[in-house]
C-alpha positions as CSV (number, residue, x, y, z in Angstrom):
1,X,0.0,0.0,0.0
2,X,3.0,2.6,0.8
3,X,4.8,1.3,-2.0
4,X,1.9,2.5,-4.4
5,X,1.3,5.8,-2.7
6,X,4.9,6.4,-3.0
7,X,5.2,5.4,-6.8
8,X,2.1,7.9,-7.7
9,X,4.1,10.7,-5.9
10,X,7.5,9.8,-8.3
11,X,5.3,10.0,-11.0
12,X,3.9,13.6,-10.0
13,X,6.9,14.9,-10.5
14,X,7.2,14.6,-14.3
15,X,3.7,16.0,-14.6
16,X,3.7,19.4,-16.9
17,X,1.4,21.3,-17.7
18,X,1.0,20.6,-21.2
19,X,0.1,16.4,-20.5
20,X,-2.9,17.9,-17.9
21,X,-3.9,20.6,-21.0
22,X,-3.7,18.1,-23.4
23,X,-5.8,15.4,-21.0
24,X,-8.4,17.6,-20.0
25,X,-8.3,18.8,-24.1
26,X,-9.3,14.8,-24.7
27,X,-11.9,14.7,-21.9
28,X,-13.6,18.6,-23.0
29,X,-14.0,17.2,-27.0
30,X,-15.7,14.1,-26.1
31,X,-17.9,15.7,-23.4
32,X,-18.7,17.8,-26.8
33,X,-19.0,14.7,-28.7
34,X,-21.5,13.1,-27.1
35,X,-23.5,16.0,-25.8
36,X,-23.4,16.7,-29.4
37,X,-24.7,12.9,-30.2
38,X,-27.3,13.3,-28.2
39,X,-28.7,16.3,-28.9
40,X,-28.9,15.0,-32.6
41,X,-30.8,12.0,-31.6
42,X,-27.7,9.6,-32.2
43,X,-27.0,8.0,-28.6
44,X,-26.8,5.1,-29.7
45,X,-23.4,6.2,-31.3
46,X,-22.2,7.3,-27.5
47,X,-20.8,3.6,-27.0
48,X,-18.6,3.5,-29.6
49,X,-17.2,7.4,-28.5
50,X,-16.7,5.6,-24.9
51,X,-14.5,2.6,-26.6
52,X,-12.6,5.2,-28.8
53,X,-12.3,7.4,-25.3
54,X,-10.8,4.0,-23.9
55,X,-8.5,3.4,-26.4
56,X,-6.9,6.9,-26.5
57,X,-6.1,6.8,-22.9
58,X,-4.7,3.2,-22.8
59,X,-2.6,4.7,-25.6
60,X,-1.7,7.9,-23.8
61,X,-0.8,5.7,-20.5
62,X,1.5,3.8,-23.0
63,X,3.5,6.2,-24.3
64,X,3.7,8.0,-21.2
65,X,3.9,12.1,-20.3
66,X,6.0,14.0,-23.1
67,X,9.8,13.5,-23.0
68,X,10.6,16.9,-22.2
């Protein structure tokens, strides 16, 4: 358990700014995306956005924050 709280805070220190603009970027266009789904009638659609949503973060997890 203090092994994990203490690997979170070593990874805290590489955060900058631009990984948490370019998260919460991700995170603000698919709110938009499937607000905009569902305002057109198309919810059925928001499924498929969630699975893409999914994808993109396992990917962004992958590569890791920017090598800066």
């Amino acid at each position: 358990m203090i092994a994990d709280v203490v690997q979170t805070s070593a990874c805290m220190k590489n955060f900058d700014i631009q990984d948490f603009a370019l998260r919460a970027l991700v995170v603000l266009a698919g709110g938009v995306a499937a607000a905009l789904f569902i305002l057109k009638g198309q919810a059925s659609a928001l499924p498929a956005l969630a699975v893409g949503a999914t994808l993109g973060v396992c990917a962004m997890m992958r590569y890791g924050p920017s090598a800066e």
